[in-house]
C-alpha positions in Angstrom: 0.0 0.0 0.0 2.6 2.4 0.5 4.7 1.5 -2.7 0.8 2.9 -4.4 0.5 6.4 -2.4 4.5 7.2 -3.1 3.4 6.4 -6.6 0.5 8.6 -6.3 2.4 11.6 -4.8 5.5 11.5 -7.3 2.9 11.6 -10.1 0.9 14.6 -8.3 4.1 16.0 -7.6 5.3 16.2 -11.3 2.0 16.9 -12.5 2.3 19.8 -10.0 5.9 21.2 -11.6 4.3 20.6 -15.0 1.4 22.7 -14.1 3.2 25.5 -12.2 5.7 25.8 -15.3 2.6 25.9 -17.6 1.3 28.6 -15.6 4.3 31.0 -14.7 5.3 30.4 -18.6 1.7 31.7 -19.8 2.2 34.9 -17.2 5.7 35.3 -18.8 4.1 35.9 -22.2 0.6 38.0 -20.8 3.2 40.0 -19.4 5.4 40.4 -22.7 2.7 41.0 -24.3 1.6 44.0 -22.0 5.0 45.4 -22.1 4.2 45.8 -25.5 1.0 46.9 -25.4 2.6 49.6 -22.5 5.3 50.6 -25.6 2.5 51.4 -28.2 0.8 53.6 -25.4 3.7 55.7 -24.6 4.6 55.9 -28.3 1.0 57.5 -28.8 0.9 59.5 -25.5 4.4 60.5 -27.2 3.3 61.4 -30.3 -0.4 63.2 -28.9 1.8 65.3 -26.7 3.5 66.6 -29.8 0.1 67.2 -32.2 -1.4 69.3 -28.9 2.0 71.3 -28.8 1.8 72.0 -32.4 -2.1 72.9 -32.4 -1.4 75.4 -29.3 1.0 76.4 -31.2 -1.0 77.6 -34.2 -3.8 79.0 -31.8 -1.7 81.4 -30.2 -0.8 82.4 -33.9 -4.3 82.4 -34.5 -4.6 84.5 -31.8 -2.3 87.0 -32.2 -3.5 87.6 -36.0 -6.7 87.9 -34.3 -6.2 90.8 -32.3 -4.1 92.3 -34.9 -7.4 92.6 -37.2 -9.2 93.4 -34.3 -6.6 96.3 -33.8 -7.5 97.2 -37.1 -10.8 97.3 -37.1 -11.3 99.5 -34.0 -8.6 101.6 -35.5 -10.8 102.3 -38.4 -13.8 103.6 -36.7 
């Protein structure tokens, strides 16, 4: 009887490391996969920080033409 439950706990025991190496290797790749996923989001943060500096940018131009035809317009009257 014991020669069966040594059996029974070196199988459970294997199946055990098979299972925990199946596990940790699947969090290995959910969490390569969101270091990617992280990459591609700062790339865009990057690149949205850059299009809002640019269209500030051309507002304040915008601006600044504004009031200077404002300027004129009062400076008419």
């Amino acid at each position: 009887m014991s020669g069966v439950v040594a059996a029974i706990l070196i199988v459970l025991i294997a199946v055990g490391g098979v299972t925990i190496g199946v596990v940790t290797y699947f969090r290995l790749q959910r969490h390569r996969a969101d270091a990617v996923a992280m990459a591609n989001y700062r790339k865009l943060a990057e690149e949205a920080v850059g299009r809002q500096e640019a269209v500030e940018s051309r507002l304040r131009e915008l601006d600044s033409r504004l009031a200077e035809i404002e300027k004129m317009l009062r400076s008419i009257d």
